[in-house]
N, C-alpha and C positions, 0 to 999 in steps of 0.2 A: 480581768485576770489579776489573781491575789499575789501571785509570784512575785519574786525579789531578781530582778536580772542586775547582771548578765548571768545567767544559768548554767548549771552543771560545770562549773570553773572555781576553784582554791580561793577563796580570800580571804588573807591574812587577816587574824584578829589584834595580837600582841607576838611575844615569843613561843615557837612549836605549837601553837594554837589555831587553823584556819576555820572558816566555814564555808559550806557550800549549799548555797538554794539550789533546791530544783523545781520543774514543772508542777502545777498543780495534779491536786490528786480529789477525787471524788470522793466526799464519804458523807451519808445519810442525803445524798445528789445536789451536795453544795461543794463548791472550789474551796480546796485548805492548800494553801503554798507549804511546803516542805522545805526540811533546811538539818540539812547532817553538821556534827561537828566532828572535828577531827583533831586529833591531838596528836605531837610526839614526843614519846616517853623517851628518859635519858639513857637506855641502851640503842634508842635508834628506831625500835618498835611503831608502828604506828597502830593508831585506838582511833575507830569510827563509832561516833553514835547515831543511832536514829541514821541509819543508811539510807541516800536517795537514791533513785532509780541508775543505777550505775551508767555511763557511757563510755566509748572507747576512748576521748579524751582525759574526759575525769579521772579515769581507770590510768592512765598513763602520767597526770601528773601527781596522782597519788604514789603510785608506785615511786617515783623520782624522790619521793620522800623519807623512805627505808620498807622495810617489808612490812604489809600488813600483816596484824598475830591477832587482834581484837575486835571482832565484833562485838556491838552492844545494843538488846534489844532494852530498850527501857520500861516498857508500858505495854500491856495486853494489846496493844493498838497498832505499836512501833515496833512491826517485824518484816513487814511486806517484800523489801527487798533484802533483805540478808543473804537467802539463800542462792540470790543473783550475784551476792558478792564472792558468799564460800565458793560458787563455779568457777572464781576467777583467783581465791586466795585459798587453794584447799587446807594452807598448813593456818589459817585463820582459825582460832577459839572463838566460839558464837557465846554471849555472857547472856544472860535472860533475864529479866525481872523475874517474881512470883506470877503468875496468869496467864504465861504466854503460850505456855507449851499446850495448856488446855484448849484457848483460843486458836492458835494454828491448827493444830487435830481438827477442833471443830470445823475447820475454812479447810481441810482437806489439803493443805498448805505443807511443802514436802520442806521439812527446818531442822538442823540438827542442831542440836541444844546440849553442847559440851558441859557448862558448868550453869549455876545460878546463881545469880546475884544477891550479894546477901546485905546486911546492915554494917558494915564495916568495910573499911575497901580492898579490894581482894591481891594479895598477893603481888603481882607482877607490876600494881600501879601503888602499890602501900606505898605511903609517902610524898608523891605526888599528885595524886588526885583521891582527894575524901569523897565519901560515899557514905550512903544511906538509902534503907526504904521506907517510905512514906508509909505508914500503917493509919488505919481505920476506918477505910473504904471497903462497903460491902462491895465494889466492882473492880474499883482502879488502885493499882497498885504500882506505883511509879517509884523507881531508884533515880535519885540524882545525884549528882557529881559534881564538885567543885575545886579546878586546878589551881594548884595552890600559886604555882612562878607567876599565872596571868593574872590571879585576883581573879577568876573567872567560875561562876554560876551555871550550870548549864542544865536547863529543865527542856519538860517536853510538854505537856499536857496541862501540869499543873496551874499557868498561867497561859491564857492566850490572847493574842493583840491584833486584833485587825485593824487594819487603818480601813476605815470607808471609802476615801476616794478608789479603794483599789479593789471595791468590788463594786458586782453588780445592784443594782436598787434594791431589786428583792429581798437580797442580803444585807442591806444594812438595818435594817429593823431586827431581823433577829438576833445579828453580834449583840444591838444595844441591849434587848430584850434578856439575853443569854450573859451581860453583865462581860461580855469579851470583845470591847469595840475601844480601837484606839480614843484618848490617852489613857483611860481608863481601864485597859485590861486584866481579870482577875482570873479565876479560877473557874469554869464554865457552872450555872446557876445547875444546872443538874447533877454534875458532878458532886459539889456541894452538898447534896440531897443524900448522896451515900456515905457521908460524915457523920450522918446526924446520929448523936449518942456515943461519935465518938473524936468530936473537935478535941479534946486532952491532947490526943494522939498526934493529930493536926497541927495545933499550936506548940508544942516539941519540938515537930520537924523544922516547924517554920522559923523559931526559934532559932533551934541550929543553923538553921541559913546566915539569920541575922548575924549570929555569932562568929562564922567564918570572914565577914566583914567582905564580901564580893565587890568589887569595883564592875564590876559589867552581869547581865546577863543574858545568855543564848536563849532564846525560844525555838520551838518546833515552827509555832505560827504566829504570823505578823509582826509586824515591828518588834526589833530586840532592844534590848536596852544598853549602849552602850556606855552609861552613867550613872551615878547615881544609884549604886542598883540596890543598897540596903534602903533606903526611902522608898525604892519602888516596889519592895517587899513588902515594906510596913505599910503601904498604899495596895496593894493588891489583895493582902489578908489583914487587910483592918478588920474585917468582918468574924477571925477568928482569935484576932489580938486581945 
């Protein structure tokens, strides 16, 4: 099991900043642990990213935190439970990356998709959490975000860290294989592939990460980094530095 327990429960990262693991999820029939972030903006709002499979606890210590207003799909990939949340937060705004709305259509996937996320940070978080999207993937098209009070980084895809002990055998030759196996965790070697002709683009973003000078960063999958985390930047896209 890749999961991060204790499961479906708040924990604190720094200031109005928590995260929350959840159950694994099946994709391509290998185990990815899940992992939302959750911020609270300074009118009291709260902003989920990368939504885990909601529960009635979770769902109640969230609420005790101010109203949910933000949902946030980041990635053609990270939408699956949103619309478990809109059931539960209807006056919630669903924010989308570029991909998603096509991808859900395509999965028959019932997602209401209020605004999109664009290259700059939108409105209601200006100021406190910078934003961007990642361009030059003919597939993946990833927005992250970085809050500015925690020092905090907060990606999905773009980097992934499995630690091995905490998977099955099978699985550990392919994280190593696929370039996304704890310490080492990068950018998955296929993803990579949809770059190609356009790292400029790539080395930008990555850039801009560097530049906001992150003290930590969230992942979607495996081990997060809670140190360190412009070194662990400059160690992850070495390959595009």
């Amino acid at each position: 099991m890749s999961a991060y327990p204790p499961l479906n429960t708040l924990k604190p990262i720094a200031k109005d900043i928590w995260i929350a693991d959840g159950p694994d999820i099946r994709f391509y029939r290998m185990p990815f642990s899940t992992r939302m972030t959750v911020v609270r903006l300074q009118n009291g709002d709260v902003w989920l990213h990368s939504p885990i499979k909601p529960t009635p606890a979770l769902i109640a210590e969230i609420r005790a935190l101010g109203p949910v207003t933000h949902l946030i799909a980041p990635n053609w990939i990270h939408y699956a439970f949103v619309a478990d949340w809109q059931a539960h937060f209807t006056q919630a705004l669903c924010w989308a990356a570029p991909g998603v709305a096509k991808r859900a259509a395509s999965r028959g996937t019932a997602l209401r998709i209020d605004h999109d996320l664009g290259d700059s940070a939108e409105t209601p978080w200006s100021g406190q959490i910078e934003q961007m999207i990642v361009h030059g993937s003919r597939v993946h098209i990833e927005a992250v975000f970085f809050h500015r009070v925690s020092a905090t980084l907060i990606l999905t895809d773009l980097i992934e860290n499995f630690e091995p002990a905490k998977l099955p055998l099978w699985m550990r030759w392919l994280t190593r294989l696929a370039g996304i196996s704890d310490p080492d965790g990068q950018m998955p070697r296929d993803m990579r592939t949809t770059f190609w002709g356009h790292y400029p683009l790539l080395r930008r973003a990555v850039i801009q990460m560097i530049d906001w000078a992150p003290e930590r960063i969230i992942l979607a999958h495996g081990r997060w980094y809670e140190k360190d985390a412009v070194a662990e930047l400059r160690r992850a896209f070495r390959f595009v530095l």
